[in-house]
PyMOL Python script that loads the backbone (N, CA, C, O; Angstrom):
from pymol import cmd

cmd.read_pdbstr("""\
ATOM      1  N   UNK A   1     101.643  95.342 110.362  1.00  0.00           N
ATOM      2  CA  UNK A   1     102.571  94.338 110.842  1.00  0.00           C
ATOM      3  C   UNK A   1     103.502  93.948 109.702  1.00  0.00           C
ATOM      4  O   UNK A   1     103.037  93.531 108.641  1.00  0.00           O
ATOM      5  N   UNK A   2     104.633  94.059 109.878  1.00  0.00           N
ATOM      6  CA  UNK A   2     105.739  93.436 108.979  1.00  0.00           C
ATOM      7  C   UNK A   2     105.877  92.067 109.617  1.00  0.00           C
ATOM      8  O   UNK A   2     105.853  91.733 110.801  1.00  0.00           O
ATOM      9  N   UNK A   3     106.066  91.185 108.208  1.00  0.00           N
ATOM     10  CA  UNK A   3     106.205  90.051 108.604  1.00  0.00           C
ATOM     11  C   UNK A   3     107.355  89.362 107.714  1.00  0.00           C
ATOM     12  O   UNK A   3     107.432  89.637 106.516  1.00  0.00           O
ATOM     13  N   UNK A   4     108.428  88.276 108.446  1.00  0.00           N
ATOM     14  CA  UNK A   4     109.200  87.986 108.119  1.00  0.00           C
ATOM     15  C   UNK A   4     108.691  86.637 107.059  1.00  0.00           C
ATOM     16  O   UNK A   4     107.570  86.128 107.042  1.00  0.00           O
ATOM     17  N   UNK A   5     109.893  86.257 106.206  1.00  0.00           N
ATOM     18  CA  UNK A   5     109.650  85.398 104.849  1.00  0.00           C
ATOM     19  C   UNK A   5     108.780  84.009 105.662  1.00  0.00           C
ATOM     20  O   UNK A   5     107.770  83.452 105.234  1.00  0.00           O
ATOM     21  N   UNK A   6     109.528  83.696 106.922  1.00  0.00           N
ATOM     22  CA  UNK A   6     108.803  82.297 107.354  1.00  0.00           C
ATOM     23  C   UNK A   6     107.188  82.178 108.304  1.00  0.00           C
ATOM     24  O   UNK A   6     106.380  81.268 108.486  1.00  0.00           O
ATOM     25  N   UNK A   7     107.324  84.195 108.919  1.00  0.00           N
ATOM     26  CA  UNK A   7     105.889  84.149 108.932  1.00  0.00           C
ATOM     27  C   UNK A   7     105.337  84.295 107.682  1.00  0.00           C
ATOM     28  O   UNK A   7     104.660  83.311 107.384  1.00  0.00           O
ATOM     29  N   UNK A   8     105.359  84.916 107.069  1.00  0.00           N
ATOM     30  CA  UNK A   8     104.485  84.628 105.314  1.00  0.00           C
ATOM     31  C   UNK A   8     104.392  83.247 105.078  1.00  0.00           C
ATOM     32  O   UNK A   8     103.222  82.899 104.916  1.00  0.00           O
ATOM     33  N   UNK A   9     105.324  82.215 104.990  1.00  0.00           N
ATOM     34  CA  UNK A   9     104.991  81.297 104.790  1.00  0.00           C
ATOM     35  C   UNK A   9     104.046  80.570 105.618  1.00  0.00           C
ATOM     36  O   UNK A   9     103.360  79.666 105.141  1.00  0.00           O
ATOM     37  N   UNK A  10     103.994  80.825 106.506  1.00  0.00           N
ATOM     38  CA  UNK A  10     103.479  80.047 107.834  1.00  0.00           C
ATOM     39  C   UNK A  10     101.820  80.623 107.185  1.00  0.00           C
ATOM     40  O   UNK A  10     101.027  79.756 106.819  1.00  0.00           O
ATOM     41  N   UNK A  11     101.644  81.284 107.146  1.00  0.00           N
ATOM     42  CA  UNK A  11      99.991  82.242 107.240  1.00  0.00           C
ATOM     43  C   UNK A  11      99.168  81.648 105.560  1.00  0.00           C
ATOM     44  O   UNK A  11      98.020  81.309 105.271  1.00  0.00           O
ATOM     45  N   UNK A  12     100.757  81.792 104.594  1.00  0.00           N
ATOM     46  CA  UNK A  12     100.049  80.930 103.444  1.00  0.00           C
ATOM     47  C   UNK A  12      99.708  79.480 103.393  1.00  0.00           C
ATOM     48  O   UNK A  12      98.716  79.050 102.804  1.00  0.00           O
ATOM     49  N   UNK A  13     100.573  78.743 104.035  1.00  0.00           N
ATOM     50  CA  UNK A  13     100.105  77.323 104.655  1.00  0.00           C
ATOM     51  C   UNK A  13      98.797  77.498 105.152  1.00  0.00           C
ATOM     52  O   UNK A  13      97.944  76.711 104.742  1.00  0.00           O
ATOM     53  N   UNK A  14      98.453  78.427 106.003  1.00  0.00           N
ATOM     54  CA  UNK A  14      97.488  78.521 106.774  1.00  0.00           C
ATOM     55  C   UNK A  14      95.857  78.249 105.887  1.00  0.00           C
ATOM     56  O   UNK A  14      94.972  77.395 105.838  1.00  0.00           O
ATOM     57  N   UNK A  15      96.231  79.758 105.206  1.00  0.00           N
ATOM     58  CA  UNK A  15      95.363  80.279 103.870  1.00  0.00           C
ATOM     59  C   UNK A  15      94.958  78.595 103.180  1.00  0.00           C
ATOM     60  O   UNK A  15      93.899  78.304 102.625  1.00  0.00           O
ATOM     61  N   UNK A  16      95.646  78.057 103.320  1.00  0.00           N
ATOM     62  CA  UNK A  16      95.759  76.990 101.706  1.00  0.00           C
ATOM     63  C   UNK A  16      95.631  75.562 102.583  1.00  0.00           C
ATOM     64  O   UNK A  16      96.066  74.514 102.107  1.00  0.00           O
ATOM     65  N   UNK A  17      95.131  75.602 103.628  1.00  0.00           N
ATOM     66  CA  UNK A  17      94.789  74.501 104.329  1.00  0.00           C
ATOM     67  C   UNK A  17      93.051  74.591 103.759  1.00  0.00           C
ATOM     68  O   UNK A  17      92.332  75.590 103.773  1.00  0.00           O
ATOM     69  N   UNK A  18      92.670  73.052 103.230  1.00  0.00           N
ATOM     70  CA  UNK A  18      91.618  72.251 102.409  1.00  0.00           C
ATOM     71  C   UNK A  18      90.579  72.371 103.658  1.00  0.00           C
ATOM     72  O   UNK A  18      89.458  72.872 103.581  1.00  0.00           O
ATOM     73  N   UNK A  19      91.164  71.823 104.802  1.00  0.00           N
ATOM     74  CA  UNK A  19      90.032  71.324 105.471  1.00  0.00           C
ATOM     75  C   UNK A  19      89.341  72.415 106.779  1.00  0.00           C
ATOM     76  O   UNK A  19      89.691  72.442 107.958  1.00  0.00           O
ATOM     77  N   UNK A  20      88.574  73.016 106.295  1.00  0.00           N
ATOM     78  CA  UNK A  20      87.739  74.316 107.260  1.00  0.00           C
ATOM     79  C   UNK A  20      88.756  74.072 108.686  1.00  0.00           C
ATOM     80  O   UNK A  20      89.724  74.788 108.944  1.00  0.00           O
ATOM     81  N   UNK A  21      88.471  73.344 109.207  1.00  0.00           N
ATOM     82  CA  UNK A  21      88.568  73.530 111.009  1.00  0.00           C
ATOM     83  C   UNK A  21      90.023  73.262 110.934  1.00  0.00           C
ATOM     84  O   UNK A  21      90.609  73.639 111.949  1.00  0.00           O
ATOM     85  N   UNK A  22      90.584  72.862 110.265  1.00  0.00           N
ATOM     86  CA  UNK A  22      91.857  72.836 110.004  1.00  0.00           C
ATOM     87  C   UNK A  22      92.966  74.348 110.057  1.00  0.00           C
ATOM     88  O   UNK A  22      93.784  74.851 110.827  1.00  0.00           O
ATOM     89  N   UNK A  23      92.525  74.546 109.081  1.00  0.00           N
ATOM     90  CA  UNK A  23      92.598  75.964 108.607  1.00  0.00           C
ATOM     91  C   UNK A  23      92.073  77.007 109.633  1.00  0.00           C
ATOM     92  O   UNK A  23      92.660  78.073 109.817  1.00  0.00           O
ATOM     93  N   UNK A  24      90.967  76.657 110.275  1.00  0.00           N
ATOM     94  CA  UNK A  24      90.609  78.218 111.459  1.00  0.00           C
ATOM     95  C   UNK A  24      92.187  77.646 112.291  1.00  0.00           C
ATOM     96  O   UNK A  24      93.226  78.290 112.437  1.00  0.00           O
ATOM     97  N   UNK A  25      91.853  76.133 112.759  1.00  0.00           N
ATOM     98  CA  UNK A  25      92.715  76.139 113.978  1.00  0.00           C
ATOM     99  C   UNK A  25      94.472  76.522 113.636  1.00  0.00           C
ATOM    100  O   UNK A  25      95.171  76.921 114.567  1.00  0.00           O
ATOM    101  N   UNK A  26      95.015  76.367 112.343  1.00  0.00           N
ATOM    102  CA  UNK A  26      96.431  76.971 112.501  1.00  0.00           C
ATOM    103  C   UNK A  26      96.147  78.490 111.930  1.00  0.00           C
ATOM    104  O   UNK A  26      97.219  79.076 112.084  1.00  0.00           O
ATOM    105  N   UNK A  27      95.382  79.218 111.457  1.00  0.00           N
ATOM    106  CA  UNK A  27      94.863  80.583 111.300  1.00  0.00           C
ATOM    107  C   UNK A  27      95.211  80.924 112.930  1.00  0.00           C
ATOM    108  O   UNK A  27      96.241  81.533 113.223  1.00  0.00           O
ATOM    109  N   UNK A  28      94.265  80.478 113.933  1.00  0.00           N
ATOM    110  CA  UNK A  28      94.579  80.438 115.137  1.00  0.00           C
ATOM    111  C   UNK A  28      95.702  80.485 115.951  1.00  0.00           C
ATOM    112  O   UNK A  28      95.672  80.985 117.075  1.00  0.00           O
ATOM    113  N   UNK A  29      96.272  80.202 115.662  1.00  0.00           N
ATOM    114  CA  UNK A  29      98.042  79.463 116.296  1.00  0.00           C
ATOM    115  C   UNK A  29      98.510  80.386 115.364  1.00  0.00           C
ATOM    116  O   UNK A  29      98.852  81.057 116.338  1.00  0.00           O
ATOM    117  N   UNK A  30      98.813  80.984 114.529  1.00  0.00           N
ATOM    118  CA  UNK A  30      99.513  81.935 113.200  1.00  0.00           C
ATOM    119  C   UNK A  30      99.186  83.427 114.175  1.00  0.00           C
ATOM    120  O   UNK A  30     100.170  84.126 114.415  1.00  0.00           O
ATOM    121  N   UNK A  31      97.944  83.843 114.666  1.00  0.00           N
ATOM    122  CA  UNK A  31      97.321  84.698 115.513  1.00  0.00           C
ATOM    123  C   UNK A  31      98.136  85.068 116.392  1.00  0.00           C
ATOM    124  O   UNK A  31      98.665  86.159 116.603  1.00  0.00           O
ATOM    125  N   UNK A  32      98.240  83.636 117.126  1.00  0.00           N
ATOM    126  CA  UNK A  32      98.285  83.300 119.197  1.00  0.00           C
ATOM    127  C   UNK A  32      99.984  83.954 118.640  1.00  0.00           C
ATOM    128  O   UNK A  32     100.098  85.136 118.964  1.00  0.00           O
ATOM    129  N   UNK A  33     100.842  83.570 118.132  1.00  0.00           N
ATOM    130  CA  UNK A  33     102.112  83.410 117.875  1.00  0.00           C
ATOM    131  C   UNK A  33     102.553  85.074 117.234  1.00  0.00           C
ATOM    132  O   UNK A  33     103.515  85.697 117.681  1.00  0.00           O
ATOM    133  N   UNK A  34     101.888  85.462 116.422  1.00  0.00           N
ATOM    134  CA  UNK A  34     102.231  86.735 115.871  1.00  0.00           C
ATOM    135  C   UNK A  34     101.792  88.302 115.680  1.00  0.00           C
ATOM    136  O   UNK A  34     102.113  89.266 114.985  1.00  0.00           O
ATOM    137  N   UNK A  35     100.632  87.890 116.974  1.00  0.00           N
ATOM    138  CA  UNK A  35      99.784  88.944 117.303  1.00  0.00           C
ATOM    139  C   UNK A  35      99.758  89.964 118.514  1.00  0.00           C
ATOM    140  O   UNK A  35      99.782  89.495 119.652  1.00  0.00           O
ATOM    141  N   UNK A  36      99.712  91.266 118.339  1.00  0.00           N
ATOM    142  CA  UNK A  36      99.442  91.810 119.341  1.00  0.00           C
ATOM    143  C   UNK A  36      98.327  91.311 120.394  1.00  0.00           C
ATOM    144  O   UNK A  36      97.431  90.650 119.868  1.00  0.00           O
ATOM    145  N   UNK A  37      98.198  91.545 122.044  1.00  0.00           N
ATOM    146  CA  UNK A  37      96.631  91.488 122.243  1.00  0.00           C
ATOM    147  C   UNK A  37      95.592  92.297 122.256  1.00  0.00           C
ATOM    148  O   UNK A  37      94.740  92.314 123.145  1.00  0.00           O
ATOM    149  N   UNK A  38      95.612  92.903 121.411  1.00  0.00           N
ATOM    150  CA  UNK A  38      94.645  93.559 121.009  1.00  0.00           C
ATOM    151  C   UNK A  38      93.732  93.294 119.495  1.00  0.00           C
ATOM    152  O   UNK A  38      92.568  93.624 119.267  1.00  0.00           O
ATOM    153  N   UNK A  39      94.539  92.707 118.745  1.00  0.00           N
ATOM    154  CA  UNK A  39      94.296  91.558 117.854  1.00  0.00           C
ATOM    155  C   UNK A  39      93.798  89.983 118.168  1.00  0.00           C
ATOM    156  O   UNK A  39      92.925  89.295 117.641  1.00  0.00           O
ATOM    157  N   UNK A  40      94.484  89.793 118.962  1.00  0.00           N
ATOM    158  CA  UNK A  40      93.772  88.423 119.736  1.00  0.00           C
ATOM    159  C   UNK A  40      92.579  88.641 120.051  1.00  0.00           C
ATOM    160  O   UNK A  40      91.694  87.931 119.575  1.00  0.00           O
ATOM    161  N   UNK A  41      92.299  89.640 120.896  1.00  0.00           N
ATOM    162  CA  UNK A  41      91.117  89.611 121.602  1.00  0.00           C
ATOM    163  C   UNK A  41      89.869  89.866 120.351  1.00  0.00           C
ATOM    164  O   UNK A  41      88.814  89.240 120.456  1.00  0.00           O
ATOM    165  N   UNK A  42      90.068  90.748 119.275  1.00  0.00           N
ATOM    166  CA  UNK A  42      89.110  90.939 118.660  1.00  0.00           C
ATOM    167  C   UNK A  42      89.035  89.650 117.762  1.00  0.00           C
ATOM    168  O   UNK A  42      87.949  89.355 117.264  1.00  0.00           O
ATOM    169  N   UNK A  43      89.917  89.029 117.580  1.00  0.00           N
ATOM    170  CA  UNK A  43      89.116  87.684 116.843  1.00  0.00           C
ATOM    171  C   UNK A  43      88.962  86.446 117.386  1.00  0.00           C
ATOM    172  O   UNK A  43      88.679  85.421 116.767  1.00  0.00           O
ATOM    173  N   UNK A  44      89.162  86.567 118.614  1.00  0.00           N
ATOM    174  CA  UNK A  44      88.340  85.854 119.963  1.00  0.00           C
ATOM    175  C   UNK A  44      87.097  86.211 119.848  1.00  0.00           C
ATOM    176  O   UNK A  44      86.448  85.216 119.526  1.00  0.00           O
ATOM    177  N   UNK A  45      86.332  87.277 119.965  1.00  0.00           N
ATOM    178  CA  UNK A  45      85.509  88.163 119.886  1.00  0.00           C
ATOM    179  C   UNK A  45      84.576  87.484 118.415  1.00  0.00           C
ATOM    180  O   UNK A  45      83.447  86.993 118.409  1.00  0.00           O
ATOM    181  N   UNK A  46      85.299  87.635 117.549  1.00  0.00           N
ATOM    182  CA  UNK A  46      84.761  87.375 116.107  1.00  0.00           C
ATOM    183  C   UNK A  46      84.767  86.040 115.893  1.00  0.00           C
ATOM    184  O   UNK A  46      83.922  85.740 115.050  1.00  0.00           O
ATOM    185  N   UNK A  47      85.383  85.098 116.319  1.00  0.00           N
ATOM    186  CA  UNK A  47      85.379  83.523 116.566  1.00  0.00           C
ATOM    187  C   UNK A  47      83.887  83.316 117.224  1.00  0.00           C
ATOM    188  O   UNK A  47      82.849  82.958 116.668  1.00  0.00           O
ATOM    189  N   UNK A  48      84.121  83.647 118.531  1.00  0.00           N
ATOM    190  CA  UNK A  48      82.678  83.670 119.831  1.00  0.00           C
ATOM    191  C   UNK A  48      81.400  83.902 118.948  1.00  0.00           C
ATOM    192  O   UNK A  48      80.707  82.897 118.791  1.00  0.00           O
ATOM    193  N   UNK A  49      81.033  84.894 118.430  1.00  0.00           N
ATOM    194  CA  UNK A  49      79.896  84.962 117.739  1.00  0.00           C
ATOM    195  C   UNK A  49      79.661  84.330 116.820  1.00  0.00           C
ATOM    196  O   UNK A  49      78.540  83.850 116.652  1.00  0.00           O
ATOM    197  N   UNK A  50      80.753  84.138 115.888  1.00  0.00           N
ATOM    198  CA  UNK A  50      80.402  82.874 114.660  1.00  0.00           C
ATOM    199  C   UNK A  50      79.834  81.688 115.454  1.00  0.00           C
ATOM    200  O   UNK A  50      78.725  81.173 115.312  1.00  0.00           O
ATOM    201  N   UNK A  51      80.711  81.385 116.234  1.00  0.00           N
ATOM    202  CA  UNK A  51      80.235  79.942 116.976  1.00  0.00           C
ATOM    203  C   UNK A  51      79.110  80.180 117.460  1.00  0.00           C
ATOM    204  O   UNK A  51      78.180  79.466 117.085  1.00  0.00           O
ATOM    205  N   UNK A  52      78.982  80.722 117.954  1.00  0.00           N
ATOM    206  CA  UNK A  52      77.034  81.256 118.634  1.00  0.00           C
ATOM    207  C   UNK A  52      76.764  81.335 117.615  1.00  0.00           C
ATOM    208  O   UNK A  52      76.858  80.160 117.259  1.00  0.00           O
ATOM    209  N   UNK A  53      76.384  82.029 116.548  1.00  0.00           N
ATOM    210  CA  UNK A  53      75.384  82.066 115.159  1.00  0.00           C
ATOM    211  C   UNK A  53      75.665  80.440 114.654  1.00  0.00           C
ATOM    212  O   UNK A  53      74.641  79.805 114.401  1.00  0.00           O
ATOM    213  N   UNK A  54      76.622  79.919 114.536  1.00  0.00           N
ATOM    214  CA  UNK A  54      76.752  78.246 114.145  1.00  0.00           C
ATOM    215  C   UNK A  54      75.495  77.409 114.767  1.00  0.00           C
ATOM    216  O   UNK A  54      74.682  76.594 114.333  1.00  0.00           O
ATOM    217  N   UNK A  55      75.839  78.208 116.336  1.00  0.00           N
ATOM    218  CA  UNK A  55      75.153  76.677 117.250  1.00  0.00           C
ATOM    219  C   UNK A  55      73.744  77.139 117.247  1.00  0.00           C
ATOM    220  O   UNK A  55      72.903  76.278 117.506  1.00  0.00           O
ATOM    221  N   UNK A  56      73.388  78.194 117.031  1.00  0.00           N
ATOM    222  CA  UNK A  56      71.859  78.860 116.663  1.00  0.00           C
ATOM    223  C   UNK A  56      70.978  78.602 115.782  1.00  0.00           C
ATOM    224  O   UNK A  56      69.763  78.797 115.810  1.00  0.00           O
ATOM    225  N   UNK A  57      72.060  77.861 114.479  1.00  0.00           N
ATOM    226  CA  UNK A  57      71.378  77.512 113.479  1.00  0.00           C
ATOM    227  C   UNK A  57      71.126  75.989 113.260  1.00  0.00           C
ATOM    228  O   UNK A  57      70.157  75.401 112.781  1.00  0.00           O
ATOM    229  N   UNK A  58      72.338  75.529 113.776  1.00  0.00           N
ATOM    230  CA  UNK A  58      72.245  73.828 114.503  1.00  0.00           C
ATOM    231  C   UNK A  58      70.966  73.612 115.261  1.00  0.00           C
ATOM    232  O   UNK A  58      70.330  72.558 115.250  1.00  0.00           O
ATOM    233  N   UNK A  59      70.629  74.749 115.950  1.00  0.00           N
ATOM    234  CA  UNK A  59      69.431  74.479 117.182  1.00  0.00           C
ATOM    235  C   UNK A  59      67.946  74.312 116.147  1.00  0.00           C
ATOM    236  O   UNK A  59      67.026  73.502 116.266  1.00  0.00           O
ATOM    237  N   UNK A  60      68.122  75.291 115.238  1.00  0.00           N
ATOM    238  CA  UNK A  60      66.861  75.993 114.580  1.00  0.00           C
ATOM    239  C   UNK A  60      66.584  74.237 113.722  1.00  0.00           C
ATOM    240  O   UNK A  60      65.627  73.481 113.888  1.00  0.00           O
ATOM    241  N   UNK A  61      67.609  74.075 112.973  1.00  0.00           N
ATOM    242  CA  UNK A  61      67.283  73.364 112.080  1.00  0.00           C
ATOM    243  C   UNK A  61      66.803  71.875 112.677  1.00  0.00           C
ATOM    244  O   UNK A  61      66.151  71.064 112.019  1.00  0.00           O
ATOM    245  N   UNK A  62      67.270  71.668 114.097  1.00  0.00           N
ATOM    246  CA  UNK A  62      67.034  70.260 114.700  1.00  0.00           C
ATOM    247  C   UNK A  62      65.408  70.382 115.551  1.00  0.00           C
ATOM    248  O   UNK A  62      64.574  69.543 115.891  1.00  0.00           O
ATOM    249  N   UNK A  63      65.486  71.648 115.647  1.00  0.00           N
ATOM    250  CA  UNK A  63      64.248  71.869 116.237  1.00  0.00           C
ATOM    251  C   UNK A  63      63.341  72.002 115.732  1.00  0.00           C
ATOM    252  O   UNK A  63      62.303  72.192 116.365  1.00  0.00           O
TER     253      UNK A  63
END
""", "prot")
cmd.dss("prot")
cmd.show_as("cartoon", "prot")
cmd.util.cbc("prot")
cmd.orient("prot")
């Protein structure tokens, strides 16, 4: 993918966002906005399972 000077900027904002959920969610929107779908879908895909392994370990540790 070639990307123009203000998508670069946009994706390094992204990169350089402090706060985790912050940062997935305009990572996200940087995606939705400049991605094929075939790219979308696989880190839909790769999102989905993190969050399942997240909430798996949330379960383990409360349980």
């Amino acid at each position: 993918m070639v990307m123009t000077e203000a998508q670069k900027k946009r994706l390094a904002e992204a990169k350089a966002e402090s706060d985790p959920q912050k940062r997935m969610i305009r990572m996200a929107v940087f995606i939705s906005d400049n991605c094929d779908e075939g790219v979308k879908q696989k880190v839909c895909d790769y999102m989905e399972s993190r969050i399942d392994l997240w909430l798996e370990s949330n379960r383990e540790e409360k349980g």
